[in-house]
N, C-alpha and C positions, 0 to 999 in steps of 0.2 A: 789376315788374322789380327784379330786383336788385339793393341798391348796390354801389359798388367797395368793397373792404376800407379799410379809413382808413387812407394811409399820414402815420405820424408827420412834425412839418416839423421837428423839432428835429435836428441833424446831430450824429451819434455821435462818441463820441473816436475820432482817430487809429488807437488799440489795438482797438477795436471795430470799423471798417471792413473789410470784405470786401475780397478781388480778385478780382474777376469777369471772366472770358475768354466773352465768346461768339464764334461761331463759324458763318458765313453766307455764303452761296454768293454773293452779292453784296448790295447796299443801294439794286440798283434796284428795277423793279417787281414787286410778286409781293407774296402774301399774306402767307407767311413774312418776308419782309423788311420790308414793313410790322408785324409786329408784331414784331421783333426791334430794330428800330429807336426801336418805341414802348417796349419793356421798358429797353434800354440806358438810353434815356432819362430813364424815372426812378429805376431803379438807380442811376444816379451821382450819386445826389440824395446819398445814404446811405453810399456806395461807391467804389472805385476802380474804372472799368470798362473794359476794353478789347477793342476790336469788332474781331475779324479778319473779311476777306473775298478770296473766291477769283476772283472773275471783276468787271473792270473794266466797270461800267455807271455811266450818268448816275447820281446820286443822285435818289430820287423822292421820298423820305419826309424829315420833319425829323428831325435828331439833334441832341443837346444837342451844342454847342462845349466840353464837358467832359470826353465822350467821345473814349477815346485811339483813333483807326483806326489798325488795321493792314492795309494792304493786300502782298496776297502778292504779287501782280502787279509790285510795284515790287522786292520782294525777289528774285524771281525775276531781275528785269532788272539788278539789283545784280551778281548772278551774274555775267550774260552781258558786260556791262561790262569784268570782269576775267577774261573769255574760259575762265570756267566753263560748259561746254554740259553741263545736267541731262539726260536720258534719262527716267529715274524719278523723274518728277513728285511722285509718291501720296507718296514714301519723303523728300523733299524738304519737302514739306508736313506730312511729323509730323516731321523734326529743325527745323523754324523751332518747330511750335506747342509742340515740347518747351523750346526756347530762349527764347520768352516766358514759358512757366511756370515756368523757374526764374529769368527777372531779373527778373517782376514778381513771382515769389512767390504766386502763382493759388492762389486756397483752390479754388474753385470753376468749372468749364466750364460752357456750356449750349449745344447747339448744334442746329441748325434743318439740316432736310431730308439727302436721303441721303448725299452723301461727307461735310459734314461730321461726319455722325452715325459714320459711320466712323474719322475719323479723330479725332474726340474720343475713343474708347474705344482705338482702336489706340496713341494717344502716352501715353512714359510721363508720370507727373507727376499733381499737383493729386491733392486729397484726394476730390474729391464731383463726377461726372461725370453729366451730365445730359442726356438724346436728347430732339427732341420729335419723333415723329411729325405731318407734314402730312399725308399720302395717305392712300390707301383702300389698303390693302395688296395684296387681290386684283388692282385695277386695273391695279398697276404688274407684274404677272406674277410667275413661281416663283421667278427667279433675284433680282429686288428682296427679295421676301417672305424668302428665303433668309439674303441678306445681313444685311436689318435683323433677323432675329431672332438669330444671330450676335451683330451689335454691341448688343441690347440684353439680351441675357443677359451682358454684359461689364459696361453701366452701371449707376449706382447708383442712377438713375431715370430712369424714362421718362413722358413726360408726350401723354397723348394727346386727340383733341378732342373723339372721342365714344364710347361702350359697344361701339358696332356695330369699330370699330377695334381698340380694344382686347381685345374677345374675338378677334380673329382669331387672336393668340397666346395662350402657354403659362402653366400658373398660375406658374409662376417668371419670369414678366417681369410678366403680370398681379400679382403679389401685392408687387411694387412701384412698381406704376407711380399715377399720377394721373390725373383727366381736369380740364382747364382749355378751356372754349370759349373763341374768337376772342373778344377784345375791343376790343368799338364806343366809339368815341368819337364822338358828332357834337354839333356845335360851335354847331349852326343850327336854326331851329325849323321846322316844317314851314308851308307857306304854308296861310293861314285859308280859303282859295278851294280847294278839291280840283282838280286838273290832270288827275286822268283818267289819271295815266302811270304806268306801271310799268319803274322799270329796275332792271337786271342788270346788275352789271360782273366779270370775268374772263373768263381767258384763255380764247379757242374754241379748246378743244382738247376731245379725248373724255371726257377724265376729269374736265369739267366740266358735261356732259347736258346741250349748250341744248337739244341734240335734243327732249330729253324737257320741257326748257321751253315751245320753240316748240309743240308737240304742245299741251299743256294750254294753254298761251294761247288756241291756238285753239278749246278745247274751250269755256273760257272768255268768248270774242268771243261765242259763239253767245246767251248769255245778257247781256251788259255790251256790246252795240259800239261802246260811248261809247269804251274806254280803249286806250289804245295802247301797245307793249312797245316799249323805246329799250335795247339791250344795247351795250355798251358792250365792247371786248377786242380784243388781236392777234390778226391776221386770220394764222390758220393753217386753219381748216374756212370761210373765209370765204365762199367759194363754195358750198360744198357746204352753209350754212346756210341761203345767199339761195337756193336751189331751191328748199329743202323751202321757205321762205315764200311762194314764188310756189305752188307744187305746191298753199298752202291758200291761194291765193286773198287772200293778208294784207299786200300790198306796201306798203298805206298804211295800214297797222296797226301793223306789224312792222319796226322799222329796226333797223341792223346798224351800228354805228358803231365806225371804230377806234381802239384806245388810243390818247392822247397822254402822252409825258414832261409834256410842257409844263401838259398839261390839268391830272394828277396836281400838278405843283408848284404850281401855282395856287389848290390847294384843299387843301393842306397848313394 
C-alpha cells in the first residue's frame, strides 16, 4: 500500500497561506462529503479555509473547529427575514459565492459533485478553479454528462477517481485533469480472530450495484458458506434488494441494514 504524501507540521507565514473556498452540497452523509470534510480538515492546518454548503443535514463527519462554515441555508433565510423572496436560487448562489471570494480573497476553489461543480466555474472570481468528479458519468444520463462537461472545459482542473471516468471525456478536459482515489483512513486494527463478515456500506441506490454484489456473494456462498454479507445504507431499493436475497435463498447470509446518522458519529 501506499503511503500518504508527508504533509509538513511546521505552519507557513501569514504571506504564504492559501484561501481555500470549497464548496459541498452538504457535510452530512455521503462519500463526497466525507472526503471534503477530511481534506478541509487538514487544509487548515497550513491555510485559511472556508467550507461552503447547500443543503442543511446533521453533520456526520468530523471538521476541524478551524474551519470557517458557510452555510447557504442561513444566508438564504437572512433574505427572507428582510422580506427578500429569491425565485432564482442557482443565480443567488454565485452572487453569495462571488461575495466570499472577494472578502476573503479566495486564491483557490475546489468543489465536489454536480451543482457545486457548476457553480464553481459559473461565479466570477479566485484565480485556480478546481471540479472533482464523484459519478460514473454514463450512469447519471446525457443531460448530467452534458452539463459536467460544459463546466469542466471552463475549470482549471478537474480531479477524477479513476481512468474509466476520466476517459469518458475530451482530451481538453482529459489533458488537465488528475486522478486522486478515495482516501481511507482507518483508525483500528482488524480483529486477530477472522469474523467470517463481509460489509458494504453506501447508499442502495442503482448507481451503487449491490445488485451485482448480492449476485457474486452468492456466487461466492456456494464455495465459503462460513461468511456472511452485512451492507449497511439508506433504504431507497430496500425492498427491491431483500427479494433478490430471498429470490437466492441467502436470508441468513445476506443482511440489509440501514444507515444511521448516529451510527456514522459514533465512529468518526
Amino acid at each position: 500500500m501506499q503511503r500518504p504524501t508527508h504533509i509538513p507540521s511546521e505552519i507557513p507565514p501569514e504571506s504564504k497561506k492559501k484561501n481555500i473556498l470549497f464548496l459541498i452540497s452538504s457535510i452530512g452523509g455521503g462519500g463526497a462529503e466525507r472526503v471534503a470534510c477530511r481534506l478541509v480538515s487538514e487544509f487548515v492546518k497550513n491555510n485559511n479555509v472556508y467550507l461552503m454548503y447547500f443543503q442543511e443535514k446533521e453533520n456526520t463527519y468530523y471538521i476541524s473547529p478551524k474551519v470557517n462554515l458557510i452555510s447557504f441555508s442561513k444566508i438564504h433565510q437572512e433574505y427572507i427575514n428582510k422580506g427578500c423572496y429569491i425565485k432564482n436560487m442557482k443565480l443567488l448562489r454565485i452572487i453569495e459565492i462571488e461575495k466570499i471570494r472577494r472578502k476573503y480573497n479566495i486564491n483557490i476553489t475546489i468543489s465536489f459533485l454536480h451543482q457545486p461543480n457548476i457553480l464553481n466555474v459559473t461565479a466570477g472570481g479566485c484565480e485556480l478553479k478546481i471540479c472533482s468528479e464523484r459519478n460514473d458519468p454514463e450512469g447519471k444520463g446525457i443531460d448530467y454528462f452534458n452539463e459536467m462537461t460544459s463546466s469542466y472545459e471552463k475549470a482549471d482542473k478537474v480531479v477524477f477517481q479513476t481512468n474509466y471516468s476520466k476517459n469518458k471525456y475530451s482530451f481538453q478536459i482529459k489533458n488537465k485533469s488528475v486522478i486522486i482515489p478515495n482516501p481511507i483512513c482507518v483508525t483500528c486494527l482488524a480483529d486477530r480472530i477472522s469474523k467470517k463478515k463481509i460489509v458494504g456500506v453506501g447508499r442502495l441506490v442503482p448507481q451503487k450495484n449491490h445488485e451485482l454484489l448480492i449476485k457474486a456473494f452468492a456466487i461466492f456462498h456456494k464455495i465459503h458458506n462460513e461468511y456472511i454479507l452485512a451492507v449497511y445504507g439508506i433504504e431507497s431499493l430496500l425492498n427491491e434488494l431483500e427479494f433478490l436475497v430471498k429470490e437466492f435463498g441467502l436470508n441468513n447470509y445476506i443482511f440489509l441494514k440501514v444507515f444511521l446518522m448516529k451510527f456514522m458519529k459514533n465512529k468518526r
